[in-house]
C-alpha positions in Angstrom: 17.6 119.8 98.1 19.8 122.6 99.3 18.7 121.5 103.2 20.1 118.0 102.5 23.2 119.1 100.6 24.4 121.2 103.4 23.4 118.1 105.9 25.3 115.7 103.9 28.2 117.9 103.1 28.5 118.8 106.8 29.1 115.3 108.1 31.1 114.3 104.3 33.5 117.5 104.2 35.5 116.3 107.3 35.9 113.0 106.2 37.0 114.3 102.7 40.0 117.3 104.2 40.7 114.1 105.9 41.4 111.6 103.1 43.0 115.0 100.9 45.0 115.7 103.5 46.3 112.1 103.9 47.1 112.0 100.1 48.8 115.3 99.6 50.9 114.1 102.6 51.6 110.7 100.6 52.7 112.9 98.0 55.0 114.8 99.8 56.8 111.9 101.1 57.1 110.9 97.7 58.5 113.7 96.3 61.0 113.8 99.1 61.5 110.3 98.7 62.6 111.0 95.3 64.2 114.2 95.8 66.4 112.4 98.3 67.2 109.1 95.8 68.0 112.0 93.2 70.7 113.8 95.3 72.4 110.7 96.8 72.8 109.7 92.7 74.3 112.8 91.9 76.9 113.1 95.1 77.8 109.5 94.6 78.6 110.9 90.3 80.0 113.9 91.8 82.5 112.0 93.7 83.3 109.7 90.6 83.9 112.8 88.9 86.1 114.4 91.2 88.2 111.3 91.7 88.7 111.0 88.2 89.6 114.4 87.8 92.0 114.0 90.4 93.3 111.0 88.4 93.8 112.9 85.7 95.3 115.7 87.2 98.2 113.2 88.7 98.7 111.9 85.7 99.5 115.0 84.1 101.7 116.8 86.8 103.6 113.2 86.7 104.1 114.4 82.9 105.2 118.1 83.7 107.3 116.9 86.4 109.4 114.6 83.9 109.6 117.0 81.4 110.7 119.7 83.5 113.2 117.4 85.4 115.0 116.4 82.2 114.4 120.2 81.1 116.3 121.2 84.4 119.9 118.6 84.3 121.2 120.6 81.3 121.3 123.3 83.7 124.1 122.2 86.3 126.4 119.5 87.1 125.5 119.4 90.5 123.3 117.0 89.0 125.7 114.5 87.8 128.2 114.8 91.0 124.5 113.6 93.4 124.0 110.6 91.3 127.7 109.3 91.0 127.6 109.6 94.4 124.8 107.8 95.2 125.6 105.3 92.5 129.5 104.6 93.9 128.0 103.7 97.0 125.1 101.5 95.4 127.3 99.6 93.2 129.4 99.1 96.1 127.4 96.9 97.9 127.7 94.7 95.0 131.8 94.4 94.9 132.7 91.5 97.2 135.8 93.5 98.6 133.1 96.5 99.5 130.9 94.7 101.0 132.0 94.2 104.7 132.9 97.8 104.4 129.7 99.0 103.1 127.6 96.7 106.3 130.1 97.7 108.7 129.4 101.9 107.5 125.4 101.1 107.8 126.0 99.3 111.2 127.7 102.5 112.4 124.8 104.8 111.4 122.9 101.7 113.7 121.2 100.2 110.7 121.2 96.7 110.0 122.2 97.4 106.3 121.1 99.3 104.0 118.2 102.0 105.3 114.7 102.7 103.7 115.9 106.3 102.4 118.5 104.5 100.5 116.3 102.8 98.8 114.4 105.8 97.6 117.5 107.4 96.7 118.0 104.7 94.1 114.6 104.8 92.9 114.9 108.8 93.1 117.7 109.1 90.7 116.2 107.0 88.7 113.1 108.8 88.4 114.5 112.3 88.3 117.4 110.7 85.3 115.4 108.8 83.1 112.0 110.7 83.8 110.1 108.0 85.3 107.6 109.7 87.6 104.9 107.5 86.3 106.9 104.6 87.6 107.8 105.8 90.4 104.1 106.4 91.5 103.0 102.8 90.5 106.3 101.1 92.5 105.0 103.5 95.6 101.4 102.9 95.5 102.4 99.2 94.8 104.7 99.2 97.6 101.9 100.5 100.3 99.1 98.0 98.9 
């Protein structure tokens, strides 16, 4: 019986390191497969994390920025002299008797009325008077959508 085993296993062990072979390289690719599934999940939580974070984050140097904004005016009057300033010529564009004025200023700068910064001016004083950071952010990312 020993003669036959080592004739049988002789033509059987080649076909078996075949058929292992195959399998542990089935496993492999599975496992890899898997692996790869497994990291892909955990960048794509990663980056939910992170954004949210970030979020986060915003929303709480929006916070420090009004408080330390309305900490800040007590300090000067500089303050004060910027916005009146900013709101004489606003409200000016709203006086009928100011009005050709105010166009006729804008058209010498070579603006066509009033000009973008203006705008942000406004909403600046507003934002850095009443503490409205938050607001400002959502009118600005409203604005670019």
């Amino acid at each position: 019986m020993g003669l036959l085993s080592k004739v049988l296993s002789f033509f059987t062990n080649p076909v078996a390191d075949l058929t292992g072979g195959y399998r542990e390289r089935k496993r492999i690719a599975a496992e890899t497969a898997a692996a790869v599934a497994s990291a892909e999940a955990n960048f794509k939580i990663a980056q939910f994390n992170a954004k949210a974070r970030r979020c986060e984050q915003a929303e709480q140097n929006d916070s420090d920025y009004d408080l330390l904004v309305l900490k800040n005016r007590d300090k000067t009057i500089m303050d004060e002299v910027i916005i009146l300033f900013f709101l004489s010529l606003f409200i000016c564009h709203f006086i009928p008797e100011m009005q050709p004025y105010m166009a006729a200023g804008w058209e010498a700068m070579g603006y066509k009325g009033a000009p973008w910064y203006f705008e942000f001016v406004i909403v600046g004083i507003a934002v850095s008077t009443l503490g409205l950071m938050r607001l400002f952010r959502a009118f600005w990312t409203k604005r670019k959508a």
